[in-house]
C-alpha positions in Angstrom: 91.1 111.1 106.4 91.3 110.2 102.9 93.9 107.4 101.6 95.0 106.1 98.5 95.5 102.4 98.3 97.2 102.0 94.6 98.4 98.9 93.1 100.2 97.3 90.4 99.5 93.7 89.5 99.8 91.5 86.6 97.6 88.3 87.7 95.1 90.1 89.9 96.2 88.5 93.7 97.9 92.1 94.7 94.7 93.7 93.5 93.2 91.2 96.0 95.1 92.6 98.6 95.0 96.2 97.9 91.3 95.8 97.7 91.4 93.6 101.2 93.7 96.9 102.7 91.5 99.2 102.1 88.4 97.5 103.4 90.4 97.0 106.5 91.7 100.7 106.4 87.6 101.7 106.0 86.9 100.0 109.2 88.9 102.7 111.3 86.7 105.2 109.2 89.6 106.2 106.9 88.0 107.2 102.9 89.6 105.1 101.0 89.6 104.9 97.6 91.3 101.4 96.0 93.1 102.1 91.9 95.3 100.5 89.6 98.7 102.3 90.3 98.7 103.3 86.0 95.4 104.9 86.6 96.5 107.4 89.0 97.7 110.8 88.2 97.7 112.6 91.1 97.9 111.8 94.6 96.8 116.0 96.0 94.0 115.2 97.3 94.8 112.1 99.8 96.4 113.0 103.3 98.1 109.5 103.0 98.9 107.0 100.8 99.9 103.2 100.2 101.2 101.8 96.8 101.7 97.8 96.4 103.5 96.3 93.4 103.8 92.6 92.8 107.0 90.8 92.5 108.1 88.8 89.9 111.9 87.8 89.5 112.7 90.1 92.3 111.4 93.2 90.3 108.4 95.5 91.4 105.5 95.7 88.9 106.1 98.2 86.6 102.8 100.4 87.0 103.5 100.7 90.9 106.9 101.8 90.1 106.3 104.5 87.5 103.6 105.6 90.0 106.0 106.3 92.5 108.4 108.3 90.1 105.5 110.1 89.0 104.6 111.5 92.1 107.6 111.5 93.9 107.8 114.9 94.6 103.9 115.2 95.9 104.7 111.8 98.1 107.4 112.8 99.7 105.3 115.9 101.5 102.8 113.0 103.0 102.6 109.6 104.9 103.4 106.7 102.5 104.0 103.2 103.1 104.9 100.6 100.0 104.5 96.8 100.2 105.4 94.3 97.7 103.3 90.7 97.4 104.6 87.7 95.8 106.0 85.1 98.1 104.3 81.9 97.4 104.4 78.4 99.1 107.0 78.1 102.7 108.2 81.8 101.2 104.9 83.2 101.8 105.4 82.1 105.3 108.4 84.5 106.0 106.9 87.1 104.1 106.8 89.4 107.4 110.8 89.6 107.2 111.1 89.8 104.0 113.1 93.1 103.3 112.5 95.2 100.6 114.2 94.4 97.2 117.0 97.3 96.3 114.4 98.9 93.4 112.3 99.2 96.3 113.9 100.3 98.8 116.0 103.0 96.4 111.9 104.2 96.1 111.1 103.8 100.0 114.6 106.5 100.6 113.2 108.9 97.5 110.2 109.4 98.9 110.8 109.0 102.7 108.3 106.5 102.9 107.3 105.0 106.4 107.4 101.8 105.8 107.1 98.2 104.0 105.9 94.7 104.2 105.7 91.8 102.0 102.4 89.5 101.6 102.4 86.2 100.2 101.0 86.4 96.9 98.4 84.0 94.9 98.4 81.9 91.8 95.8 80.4 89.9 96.7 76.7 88.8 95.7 77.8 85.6 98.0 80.5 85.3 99.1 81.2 81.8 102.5 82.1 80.5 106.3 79.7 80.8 107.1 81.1 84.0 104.2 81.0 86.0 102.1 78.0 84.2 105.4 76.6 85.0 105.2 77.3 88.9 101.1 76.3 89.1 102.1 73.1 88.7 103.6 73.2 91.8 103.0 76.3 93.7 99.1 76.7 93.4 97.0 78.7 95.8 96.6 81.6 97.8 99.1 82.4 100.5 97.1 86.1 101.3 96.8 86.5 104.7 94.1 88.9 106.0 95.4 89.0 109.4 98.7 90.3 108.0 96.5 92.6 106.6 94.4 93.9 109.3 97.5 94.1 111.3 99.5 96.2 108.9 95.8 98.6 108.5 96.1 98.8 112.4 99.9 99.7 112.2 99.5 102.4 109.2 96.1 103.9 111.1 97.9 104.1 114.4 100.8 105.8 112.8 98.4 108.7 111.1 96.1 108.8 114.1 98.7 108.8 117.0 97.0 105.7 118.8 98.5 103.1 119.6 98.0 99.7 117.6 
């Protein structure tokens, strides 16, 4: 089975997380190739496919959502699943229930996609730029959690497979 883990990110933590996804989906001997979501031109030749955007200001990253539009027509004939990853600090803990923002979701119903979840998200505390060299000062660190991760792989495996998770 061959998946597509794409991603768009602006600061590198939901390229972490992409990256930490498809390890994870590799383990239940899925073929996974991990790409920036503006690299990708054609899903055809995967059999599934997950696309992960960071947020910032309650917006998706760009790349992941012109990827989506892109291939809408060629996602909505497989398995997709979206997540978004961004929640940082006492957010981050929450980030299980965290629903989909309307962008988002408007995507999820395009495309018939299976699913979502939000990650917490990471920044550096020497992130650059007003907004976020702003919120390092306060809201440093890494709030990725691989178990999250690993759970969600088991979820999206069992789903394609037919086991149970």
């Amino acid at each position: 089975m061959k998946i597509l883990v794409a991603y768009g990110t602006k600061r590198g933590g939901t390229q972490g997380l992409a990256q930490m996804l498809g390890r994870s989906l590799a383990t239940h001997g899925a073929e996974v190739a991990v790409e920036p979501a503006d690299a990708v031109s054609d899903v055809g030749g995967f059999d599934a496919v997950v696309v992960g955007g960071s947020l910032y200001i309650g917006r998706w990253h760009r790349d992941a959502t012109r990827l989506v539009k892109r291939c809408a027509d060629e996602l909505a004939s497989k398995p997709v699943w979206l997540f978004s990853s961004g929640p940082l600090g006492e957010d981050a803990e929450e980030h299980h229930d965290v629903p989909p923002v309307d962008k988002v979701a408007g995507l999820m119903e395009r495309i018939g996609a299976r699913g979502h979840v939000t990650f917490g998200g990471a920044l550096e505390p020497d992130a650059t730029g007003f907004v976020a060299s702003k919120m390092a000062k306060t809201m440093a660190g890494d709030w990725r959690d691989p178990e999250a991760i690993d759970q969600w792989a088991d979820e999206i495996m069992a789903s394609l497979t037919g086991a149970v998770a």
